[in-house]
C-alpha positions, 0 to 999 in steps of 0.5 A: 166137629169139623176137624179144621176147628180143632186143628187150626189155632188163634195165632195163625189168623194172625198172619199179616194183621198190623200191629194194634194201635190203641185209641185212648178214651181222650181222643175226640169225635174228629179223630175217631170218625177217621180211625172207624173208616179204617176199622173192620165191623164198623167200630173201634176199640177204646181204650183207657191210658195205660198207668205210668208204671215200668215194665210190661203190662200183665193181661189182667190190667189189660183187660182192665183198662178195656173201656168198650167199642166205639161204633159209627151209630154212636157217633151219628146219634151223638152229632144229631143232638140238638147243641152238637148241630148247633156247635160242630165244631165244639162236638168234633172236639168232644172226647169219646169217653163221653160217647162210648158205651161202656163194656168190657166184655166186649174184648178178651185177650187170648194166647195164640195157641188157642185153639180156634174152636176155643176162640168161637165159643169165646165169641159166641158168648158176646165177645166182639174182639180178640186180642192176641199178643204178636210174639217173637216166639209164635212160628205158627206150628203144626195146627194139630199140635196144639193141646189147648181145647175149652181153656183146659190142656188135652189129657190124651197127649203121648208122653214121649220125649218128641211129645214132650218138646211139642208140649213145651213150645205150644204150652204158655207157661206163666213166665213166658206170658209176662214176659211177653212184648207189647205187642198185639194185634186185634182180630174181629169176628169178620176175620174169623168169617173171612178164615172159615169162608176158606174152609167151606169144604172142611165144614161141610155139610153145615154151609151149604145147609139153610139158615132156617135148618140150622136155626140161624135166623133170630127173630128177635130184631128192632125195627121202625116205622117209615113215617116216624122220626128217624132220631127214634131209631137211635132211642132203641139201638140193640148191641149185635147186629147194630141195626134198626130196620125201618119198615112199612106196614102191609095191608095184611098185617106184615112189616115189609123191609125198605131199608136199616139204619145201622153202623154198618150202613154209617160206616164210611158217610158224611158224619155230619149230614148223617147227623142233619138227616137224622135229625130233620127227616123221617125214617122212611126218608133217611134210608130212602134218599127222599128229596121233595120238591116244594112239600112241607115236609122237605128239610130246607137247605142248611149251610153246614161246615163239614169237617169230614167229607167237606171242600176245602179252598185255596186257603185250607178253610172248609167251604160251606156246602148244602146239605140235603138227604142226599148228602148223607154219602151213602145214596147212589146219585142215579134217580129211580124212573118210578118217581111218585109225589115229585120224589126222587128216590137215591138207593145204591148202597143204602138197599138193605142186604136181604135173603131167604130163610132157604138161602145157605149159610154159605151164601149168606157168609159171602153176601156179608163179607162182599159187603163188609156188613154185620147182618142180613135181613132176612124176608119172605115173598115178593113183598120182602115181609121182614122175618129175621135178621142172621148176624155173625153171632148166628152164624158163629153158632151154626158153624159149630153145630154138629152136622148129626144135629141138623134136622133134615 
């Protein structure tokens, strides 16, 4: 095992993260859609109110009033609901404790001098977000003086008086848990990627090592057809990586890669006339960009009144604007020159994130995090047959793999 993983801690990824601010479940839509724009993976914690009771909350409770993660597909799948299109303003108000996902294995909070080996195999069990209190008392000490390993204290520390002292200051006793501020941060799994992405060299041979050899590809991905409604990929949605493929079916059989919708991909757009095209446009046509001119399958120009991403006048109102597929906000305005059927094609930003089952890990950790994405699709050939999807999961499970494991 790589020895930055035994020698670093939790609390020194903390270093410069803010303070969490909690999102109650009684916020509404409006309020979260702003609060995921700041977000890291695309999502936010949730979080129930905290019980009228003095004094310091213990790390049971805590965990307790966890309710889940609030992502962007969830919010776009809620809007295109046929009386969310018809009332937006009334679905901008609607609270998000009847949006959110329940799960409270999603988050889990852990001392700071956890030891980041520890925290991976936290995260590789389904874990989503550590919460790590920001306490008055964590100096980021020595790494290699931390004596948590697995949850369990090292038994080979010396018992000499110096031993002893370090002991002491890294060991959290009960009381000094309790005693704790308030205080936390949160950190994701893009944090851990973005430490670890550092330390190349120390974890070699592993990064520059293929996805295929270190088996980091998962074959098991959702995926959906481009001439079926784009409203059914929300119908499958799977919890890591949030993302539904959508593809096209090849003369041989295979499934070739145009585009996902996924959170990441939602992340920073125009809620509402995601929601619109979400509800009126093919697959095929919602990751594509597709603006037919004089077809029966184009969606007619719908007056909307958007709260995020609208114009507003002289007297603060929002301004009515058209909406159109490429109003979703996540299409470059370039027009493709291969134009075929009268259709202009709007990719930029909305091109999935590919690679090759030879690609490094290396290469694929810096491909998500230059994109702030969750995943990477994985294809093969000219014709992008799609194969796998690697995700931070996989990659977290790589990254721990011992390198006399890897089969060359």
């Amino acid at each position: 095992m790589a020895s930055v993983l035994l020698y670093h801690v939790v609390g020194d990824l903390t270093v410069g993260k803010p303070e969490l601010v909690e999102f109650l479940e009684t916020e509404t839509v409006e309020s979260a859609i702003k609060a995921i724009g700041e977000s890291t993976e695309s999502g936010i914690p949730v979080w129930k109110k905290r019980p009228q009771k003095g004094g310091i909350e213990n790390s049971e409770s805590r965990q307790q009033r966890f309710l889940g993660i609030l992502n962007s597909m969830d919010i776009v799948a809620f809007l295109a609901q046929d009386w969310c299109l018809q009332d937006q303003e009334k679905a901008m108000k609607t609270p998000v404790s009847e949006i959110v996902v329940p799960n409270n294995s999603l988050l889990k909070q852990v001392d700071p001098a956890t030891r980041l080996i520890d925290a991976l195999d936290i995260m590789k069990q389904g874990v989503k977000r550590l919460l790590v209190p920001k306490s008055g008392a964590w100096k980021c000490v020595s790494k290699k003086f931390s004596i948590l390993y697995n949850g369990k204290w090292l038994k080979n520390i010396e018992t000499n008086s110096s031993s002893s002292k370090l002991g002491s200051l890294n060991r959290p006793s009960s009381s000094n848990t309790n005693c704790l501020t308030a205080k936390f941060c949160c950190l994701s799994r893009e944090d851990i990627a973005r430490f670890l992405i550092g330390c190349l060299g120390a974890l070699a041979p592993i990064p520059l090592t293929s996805i295929s050899t270190l088996g980091a590809i998962n074959p098991h991905f959702y995926s959906i057809e481009a001439s079926l409604p784009a409203i059914q990929a929300t119908k499958k949605v799977p919890q890591d990586p949030i993302a539904v493929a959508v593809v096209e079916h090849t003369p041989d059989g295979h499934d070739k890669i145009i585009g996902e919708i996924s959170a990441s991909k939602l992340w920073k757009c125009d809620y509402l006339a995601a929601a619109h095209a979400l509800s009126s446009l093919t697959s095929g046509q919602f990751v594509m960009g597709v603006e037919e001119n004089a077809t029966s399958r184009s969606p007619p120009d719908v007056e909307m009144n958007s709260a995020i991403g609208g114009e507003t006048n002289g007297g603060g109102s929002v301004r009515p604007k058209k909406f159109s597929s490429r109003s979703i906000g996540f299409f470059s305005s370039t027009v493709n020159p291969g134009q075929a059927n009268g259709r202009s094609l709007y990719r930029g930003r909305s091109a999935p994130l590919t690679c090759k089952d030879t690609s490094s890990l290396a290469a694929v950790m810096a491909q998500m995090l230059s994109h702030r994405a969750t995943h990477v699709w994985v294809t093969e050939g000219e014709d992008n047959v799609l194969t796998g999807v690697v995700g931070y999961g996989e990659i977290l499970h790589a990254v721990t793999r011992s390198p006399s494991s890897i089969a060359h």
